[in-house]
C-alpha positions, 0 to 999 in steps of 0.5 A: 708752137716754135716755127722757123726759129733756128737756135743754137746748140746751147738752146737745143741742150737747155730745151731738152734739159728742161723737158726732161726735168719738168716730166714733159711729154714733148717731141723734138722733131729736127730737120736740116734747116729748121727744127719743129717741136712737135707736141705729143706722146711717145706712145704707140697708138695701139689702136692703129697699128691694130688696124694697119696690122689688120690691113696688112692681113686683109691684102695678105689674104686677098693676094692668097685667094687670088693666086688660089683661084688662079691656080684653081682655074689653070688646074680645070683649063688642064683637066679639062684638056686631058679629058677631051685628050682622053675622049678623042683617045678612046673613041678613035680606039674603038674605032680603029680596026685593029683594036675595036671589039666586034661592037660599036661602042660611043665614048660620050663625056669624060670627067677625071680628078686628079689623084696625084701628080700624074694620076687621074681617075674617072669616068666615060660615059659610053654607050654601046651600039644596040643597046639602049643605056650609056653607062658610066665607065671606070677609068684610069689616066697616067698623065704626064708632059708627053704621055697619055695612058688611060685604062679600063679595068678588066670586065669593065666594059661589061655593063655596056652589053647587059 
Protein backbone atom coordinates (compact mmCIF):
# COMPACT_ATOMS: atom_id res chain seq x y z
CA UNK A 1 0.00 0.00 0.00
CA UNK A 2 1.03 3.55 -1.33
CA UNK A 3 1.49 6.17 1.64
CA UNK A 4 2.27 9.98 1.46
CA UNK A 5 3.43 9.61 -2.01
CA UNK A 6 2.38 12.41 -4.32
CA UNK A 7 2.66 11.48 -8.06
CA UNK A 8 2.04 13.38 -10.74
CA UNK A 9 -1.04 13.66 -12.95
CA UNK A 10 0.52 11.29 -15.63
CA UNK A 11 1.24 8.63 -13.00
CA UNK A 12 -2.37 8.83 -11.60
CA UNK A 13 -3.85 8.41 -15.44
CA UNK A 14 -1.36 5.38 -16.07
CA UNK A 15 -2.21 3.93 -12.65
CA UNK A 16 -6.03 3.87 -13.53
CA UNK A 17 -5.28 2.80 -17.02
CA UNK A 18 -3.39 -0.05 -15.84
CA UNK A 19 -6.10 -1.09 -13.22
CA UNK A 20 -8.90 -0.86 -15.58
CA UNK A 21 -6.73 -3.15 -18.33
CA UNK A 22 -5.65 -5.49 -15.72
CA UNK A 23 -9.68 -6.32 -14.57
CA UNK A 24 -8.37 -5.11 -10.93
CA UNK A 25 -10.75 -4.14 -8.17
CA UNK A 26 -8.97 -1.29 -6.78
CA UNK A 27 -9.97 2.02 -5.09
CA UNK A 28 -8.32 5.00 -5.73
CA UNK A 29 -9.40 7.36 -2.74
CA UNK A 30 -7.62 11.13 -3.00
CA UNK A 31 -7.46 13.73 -0.61
CA UNK A 32 -6.07 17.22 -1.18
CA UNK A 33 -2.43 16.79 -0.21
CA UNK A 34 -2.23 13.06 -0.18
CA UNK A 35 -3.75 10.27 -2.49
CA UNK A 36 -4.51 6.61 -0.79
CA UNK A 37 -5.36 3.62 -2.81
CA UNK A 38 -7.42 1.69 -0.93
CA UNK A 39 -8.04 -2.06 -1.60
CA UNK A 40 -11.34 -3.42 -1.90
CA UNK A 41 -14.60 -3.80 -3.95
CA UNK A 42 -16.94 -1.42 -5.20
CA UNK A 43 -19.61 -3.63 -4.12
CA UNK A 44 -22.55 -2.50 -1.54
CA UNK A 45 -22.20 -4.89 1.55
CA UNK A 46 -25.82 -5.83 1.48
CA UNK A 47 -25.55 -7.34 4.77
CA UNK A 48 -24.83 -4.06 6.47
CA UNK A 49 -26.92 -1.62 4.74
CA UNK A 50 -29.69 -4.50 5.97
CA UNK A 51 -28.57 -3.69 9.35
CA UNK A 52 -28.39 -0.19 9.31
CA UNK A 53 -31.71 -0.12 7.36
CA UNK A 54 -33.04 -2.64 10.10
CA UNK A 55 -31.38 0.04 12.61
CA UNK A 56 -33.18 2.72 11.01
CA UNK A 57 -36.45 1.02 11.47
CA UNK A 58 -35.85 0.16 15.19
CA UNK A 59 -35.46 3.94 16.15
CA UNK A 60 -38.27 4.86 13.75
CA UNK A 61 -40.68 2.60 15.67
CA UNK A 62 -39.30 3.34 18.95
CA UNK A 63 -39.93 7.21 18.36
CA UNK A 64 -43.70 6.17 17.35
CA UNK A 65 -44.37 4.30 20.37
CA UNK A 66 -42.83 6.81 22.40
CA UNK A 67 -44.81 9.71 20.94
CA UNK A 68 -47.94 7.11 21.22
CA UNK A 69 -47.64 6.58 24.83
CA UNK A 70 -47.23 10.45 25.17
CA UNK A 71 -50.40 11.24 23.61
CA UNK A 72 -51.79 7.91 25.46
CA UNK A 73 -50.95 9.79 28.68
CA UNK A 74 -52.36 13.34 28.03
CA UNK A 75 -55.56 11.77 26.59
CA UNK A 76 -56.18 9.87 30.15
CA UNK A 77 -54.67 13.38 32.17
CA UNK A 78 -57.68 14.81 29.84
CA UNK A 79 -60.38 12.35 30.47
CA UNK A 80 -59.76 12.09 33.66
CA UNK A 81 -60.21 15.98 34.40
CA UNK A 82 -63.72 15.87 32.49
CA UNK A 83 -64.67 13.16 34.61
CA UNK A 84 -63.96 15.07 38.04
CA UNK A 85 -65.46 18.13 36.00
CA UNK A 86 -68.47 15.77 35.33
CA UNK A 87 -68.47 14.66 38.81
CA UNK A 88 -68.36 17.86 40.62
CA UNK A 89 -71.17 18.96 37.92
CA UNK A 90 -73.76 16.86 38.74
CA UNK A 91 -73.37 16.35 42.45
CA UNK A 92 -73.63 20.19 42.74
CA UNK A 93 -76.68 19.63 40.37
CA UNK A 94 -78.41 17.29 42.72
CA UNK A 95 -77.65 19.38 45.27
CA UNK A 96 -78.76 22.79 44.38
CA UNK A 97 -82.28 23.70 45.40
CA UNK A 98 -83.39 24.85 42.40
CA UNK A 99 -83.08 21.86 40.14
CA UNK A 100 -82.51 18.58 43.21
CA UNK A 101 -85.44 16.09 42.93
CA UNK A 102 -87.47 15.71 46.14
CA UNK A 103 -84.53 12.64 46.77
CA UNK A 104 -80.94 13.05 47.82
CA UNK A 105 -79.04 11.50 45.24
CA UNK A 106 -74.86 10.79 45.60
CA UNK A 107 -72.67 10.83 42.40
CA UNK A 108 -70.03 8.61 43.12
CA UNK A 109 -67.29 7.76 40.50
CA UNK A 110 -67.50 8.69 36.70
CA UNK A 111 -65.63 6.87 34.01
CA UNK A 112 -66.22 8.29 30.15
CA UNK A 113 -64.70 7.23 26.84
CA UNK A 114 -64.38 9.41 24.04
CA UNK A 115 -66.69 8.63 21.16
CA UNK A 116 -65.49 11.48 18.86
CA UNK A 117 -64.10 14.83 19.35
CA UNK A 118 -66.31 16.41 21.40
CA UNK A 119 -68.22 13.39 22.55
CA UNK A 120 -67.82 11.13 25.64
CA UNK A 121 -69.96 8.38 26.81
CA UNK A 122 -70.10 6.68 30.32
CA UNK A 123 -71.21 6.01 33.31
CA UNK A 124 -71.80 7.62 37.10
CA UNK A 125 -72.24 5.55 39.84
CA UNK A 126 -74.66 6.92 42.01
CA UNK A 127 -76.60 6.11 44.98
CA UNK A 128 -79.78 7.44 46.03
CA UNK A 129 -80.56 8.42 49.60
CA UNK A 130 -82.61 5.54 51.44
CA UNK A 131 -82.17 3.14 49.14
CA UNK A 132 -79.64 0.42 49.49
CA UNK A 133 -77.45 0.15 45.93
CA UNK A 134 -75.53 2.64 43.99
CA UNK A 135 -76.36 1.96 40.55
CA UNK A 136 -74.45 2.75 37.35
CA UNK A 137 -75.89 5.54 35.73
CA UNK A 138 -75.93 6.30 31.43
CA UNK A 139 -74.53 9.14 30.79
CA UNK A 140 -73.72 11.63 27.82
CA UNK A 141 -70.83 14.60 27.70
CA UNK A 142 -70.41 17.20 24.94
CA UNK A 143 -67.26 18.60 25.57
CA UNK A 144 -65.29 21.21 24.22
CA UNK A 145 -62.56 24.06 24.95
CA UNK A 146 -65.37 26.18 27.05
CA UNK A 147 -68.32 23.83 27.66
CA UNK A 148 -69.41 20.97 29.48
CA UNK A 149 -72.73 19.45 28.66
CA UNK A 150 -73.57 16.19 30.28
CA UNK A 151 -76.95 14.25 30.21
CA UNK A 152 -78.99 11.51 31.73
CA UNK A 153 -81.19 9.98 29.30
CA UNK A 154 -84.98 10.36 30.04
CA UNK A 155 -86.14 7.38 32.80
CA UNK A 156 -82.42 6.97 33.39
CA UNK A 157 -82.56 7.61 36.97
CA UNK A 158 -85.06 5.06 37.41
CA UNK A 159 -83.11 2.30 38.46
CA UNK A 160 -81.99 4.69 41.76
CA UNK A 161 -85.54 4.29 43.64
CA UNK A 162 -86.19 0.32 42.65
Amino acid sequence: MLTNWKPGKTAIISMAAAAAIAGSAGLLATTNSTQHVTNGSVEANTSEIRMYADEVKTREAAAAAQEAAAAAQIEAALIAALESQVHDDMQRHFEDPVTALPITITVGKVNLVRVSATTFDGWALMQAKGYPAAHQIFIHVVADDDTVMWEVPAGGLLPLIS
